[in-house]
N, C-alpha and C positions, 0 to 999 in steps of 0.2 A: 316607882309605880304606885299608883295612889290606893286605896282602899277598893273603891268603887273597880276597877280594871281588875285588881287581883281576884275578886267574886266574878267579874263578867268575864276571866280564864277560869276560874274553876267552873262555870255553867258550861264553856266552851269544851273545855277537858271533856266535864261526864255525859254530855250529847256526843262528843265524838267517838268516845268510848262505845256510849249504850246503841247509835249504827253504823259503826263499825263492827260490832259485835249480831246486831241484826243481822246483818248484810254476810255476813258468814253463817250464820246459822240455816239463812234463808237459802241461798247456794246446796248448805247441805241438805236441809230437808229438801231438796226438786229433786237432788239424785235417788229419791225413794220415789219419785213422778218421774222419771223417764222411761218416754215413749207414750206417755198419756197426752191429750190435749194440751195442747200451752196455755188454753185457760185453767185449765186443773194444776200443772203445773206452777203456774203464777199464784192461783188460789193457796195452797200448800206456805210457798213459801213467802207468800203476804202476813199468811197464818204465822207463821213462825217466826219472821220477822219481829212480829207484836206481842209476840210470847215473849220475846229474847230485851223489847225495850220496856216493856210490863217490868219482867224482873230485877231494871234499875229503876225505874217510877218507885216501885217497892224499896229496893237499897237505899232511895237517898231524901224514900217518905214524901216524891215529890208528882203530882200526874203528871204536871207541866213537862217533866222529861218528853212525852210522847205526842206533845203539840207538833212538833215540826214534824210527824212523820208523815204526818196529811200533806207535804207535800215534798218531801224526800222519796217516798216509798214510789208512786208513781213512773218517777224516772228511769231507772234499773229495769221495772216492768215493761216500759218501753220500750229499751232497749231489747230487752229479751226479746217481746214479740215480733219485731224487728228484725233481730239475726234469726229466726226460724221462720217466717213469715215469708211469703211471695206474692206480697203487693206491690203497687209502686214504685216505684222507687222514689221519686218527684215527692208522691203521698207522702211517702214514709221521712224521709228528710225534713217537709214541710211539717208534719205534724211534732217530730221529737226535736225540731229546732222551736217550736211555740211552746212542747209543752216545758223543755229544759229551759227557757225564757221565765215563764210562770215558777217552776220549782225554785231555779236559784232566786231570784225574787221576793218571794212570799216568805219562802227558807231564811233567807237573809232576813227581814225586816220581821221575823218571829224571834228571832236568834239576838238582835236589835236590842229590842224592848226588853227583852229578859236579863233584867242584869243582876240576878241576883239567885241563888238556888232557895234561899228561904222565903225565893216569892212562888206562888202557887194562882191560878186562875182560880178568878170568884166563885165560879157556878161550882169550878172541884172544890170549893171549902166550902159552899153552900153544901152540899153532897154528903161531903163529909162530917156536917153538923149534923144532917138527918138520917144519916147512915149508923153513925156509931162503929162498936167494932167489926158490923160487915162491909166499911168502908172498902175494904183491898177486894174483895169478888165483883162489891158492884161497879167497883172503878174496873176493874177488865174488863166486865160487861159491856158496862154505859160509856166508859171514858175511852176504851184502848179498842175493845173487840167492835163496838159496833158502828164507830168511826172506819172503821179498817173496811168494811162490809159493803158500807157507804160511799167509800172511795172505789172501792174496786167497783162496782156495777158501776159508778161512772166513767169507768177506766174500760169496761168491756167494749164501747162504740170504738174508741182508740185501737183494740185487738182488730176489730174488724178494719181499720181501716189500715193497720199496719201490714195485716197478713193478707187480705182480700183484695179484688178488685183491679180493674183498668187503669187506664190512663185518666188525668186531670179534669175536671170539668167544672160547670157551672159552679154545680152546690160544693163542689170545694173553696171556689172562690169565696162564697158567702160564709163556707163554714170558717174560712181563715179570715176575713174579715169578724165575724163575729168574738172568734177566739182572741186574734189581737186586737182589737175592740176590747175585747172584757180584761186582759192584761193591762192594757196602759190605764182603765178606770178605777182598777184597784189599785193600782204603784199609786195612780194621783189621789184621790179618795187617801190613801196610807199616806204619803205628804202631808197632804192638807192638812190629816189630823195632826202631825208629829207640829208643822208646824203650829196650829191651835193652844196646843198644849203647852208649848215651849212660853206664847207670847201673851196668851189670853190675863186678863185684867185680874181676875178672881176664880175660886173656884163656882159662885151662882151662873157664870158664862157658858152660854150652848154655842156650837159649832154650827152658822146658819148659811155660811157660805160659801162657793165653789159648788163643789160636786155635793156637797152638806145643804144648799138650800133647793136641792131636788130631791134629796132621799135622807131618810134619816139615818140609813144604813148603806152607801154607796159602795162600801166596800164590798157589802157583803153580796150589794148585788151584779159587780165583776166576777167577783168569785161562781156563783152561778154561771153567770154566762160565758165564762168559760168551759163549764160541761156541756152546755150545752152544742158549743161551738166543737166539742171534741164528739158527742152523738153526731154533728152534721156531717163530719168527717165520714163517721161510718157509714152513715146513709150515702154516703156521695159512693164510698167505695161500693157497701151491697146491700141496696132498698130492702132486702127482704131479710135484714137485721134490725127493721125499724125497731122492734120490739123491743131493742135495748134503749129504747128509750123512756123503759124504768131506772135507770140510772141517773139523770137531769132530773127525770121527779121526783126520786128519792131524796137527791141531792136540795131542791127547791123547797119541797116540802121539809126538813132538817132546818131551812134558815127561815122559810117564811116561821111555820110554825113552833119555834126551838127557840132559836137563837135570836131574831128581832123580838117576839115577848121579852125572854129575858133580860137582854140588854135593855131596852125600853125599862121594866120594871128597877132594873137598875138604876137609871138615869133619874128615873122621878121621885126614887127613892134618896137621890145626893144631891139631885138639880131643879128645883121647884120651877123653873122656868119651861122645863123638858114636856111638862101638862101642855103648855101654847104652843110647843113644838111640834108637836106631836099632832093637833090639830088643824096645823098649818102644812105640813112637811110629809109626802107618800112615806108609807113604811121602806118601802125595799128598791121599786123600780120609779126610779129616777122623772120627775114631772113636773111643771109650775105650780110652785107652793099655793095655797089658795090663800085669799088677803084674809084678816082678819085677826 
């Protein structure tokens, strides 16, 4: 077994470890929420969940531990709402068969790239260069607690559509068109780049083609329209849940306003090419580049 495999088991090991160890803890904290709403109850033990992968982030000095939970955590929730829920059935099936599509997916090709435990994402060592030693609070806050917050309000249209609601209809059709829509743009968008990276010339090389010379962040904007497509869900089940569609906002406003700056600032700061890119190529929702 070469160097490289034996690091990408032990990243494997202490992910599996740190939810596995979630996913038990979460379990116990609901039975302190039984008989409360299943959103409270799901709340609870999302909460704790991220309390329990926080405390290996911490054990192994690493945030990256709690990347993948943004899309581990979701599915169990599903499920839950699901087995207590009286929607659907059609709904309910359709919706945890797209979102379990999305988690193993995403799950996988984060699990992927990490091959290493002394690797850490940029923006957490940027953090932790401006943090100092309140690094460990603000990383629960910024890093663990308010990702968790974030996912959950976009998870709340999915409650609704799991536990509420009739039979099949229109806006279901569109909402699952849009949801696998926004699944297959990200697995492609996440190829594209793996393969860029693998074959590109140099490191001055920008990614200007595929789903790359429509957005300069295609990924990121699958990833959105998958929440979105899980709110349509809800509204299909009961219109007068529209309001949870602060969840997609939340979710939109997180990558429009977050995460393409930083990434962008990243890129022009290692890829001097990334200035033309940039003024050629939409940010986020995918368009024909303008010439120039």
């Amino acid at each position: 077994m070469s160097e490289l495999d034996a690091r990408w088991r032990k990243v494997l090991v202490v992910v599996i470890a740190a939810y596995a160890t979630g996913l038990a803890v979460s379990v116990l904290a609901s039975f302190f929420t039984r008989g409360a709403h299943p959103l409270l109850v799901g709340a609870v033990g999302d909460l704790a969940g991220t309390v329990a992968v926080f405390a290996f982030s911490v054990a192994v000095n690493n945030s990256s531990v709690y990347d993948p939970y943004w899309s581990v955590a979701p599915l169990p929730l599903a499920l839950y709402w699901a087995a207590v829920g009286d929607g659907s059935r059609a709904r309910q099936a359709l919706v945890l068969v797209l979102v379990a599509a999305w988690a193993v997916r995403l799950t996988g090709n984060c699990l992927w790239r990490w091959r290493d435990l002394a690797h850490e994402d940029f923006r957490y060592r940027e953090i932790r260069g401006r943090a100092g030693k309140l690094y460990w609070p603000v990383s629960f806050v910024g890093i663990h607690l308010m990702p968790t917050v974030w996912v959950f309000l976009g998870l709340v249209p999915a409650w609704v559509a799991l536990a509420r609601g009739g039979p099949l209809g229109l806006v279901d059709a569109l909402a699952a068109l849009v949801t696998a829509a926004a699944i297959v743009i990200e697995a492609v968008a996440d190829w594209q780049l793996q393969v860029f990276l693998r074959r590109r010339a140099g490191p001055d090389d920008v990614l200007g083609v595929g789903l790359w010379s429509l957005s300069r962040h295609p990924n990121y904007f699958g990833e959105v329209a998958f929440w979105w497509g899980l709110w349509l869900f809800g509204l299909a089940a009961d219109p007068t849940w529209w309001w949870t569609v602060v969840g997609p906002l939340a979710i939109t406003a997180l990558f429009a306003f977050v995460s393409v700056p930083w990434m962008d600032r990243r890129m022009l700061a290692r890829h001097p090419a990334w200035a033309a890119h940039v003024s050629r190529v939409s940010a986020l929702v995918p368009w024909p580049s303008r010439q120039g």
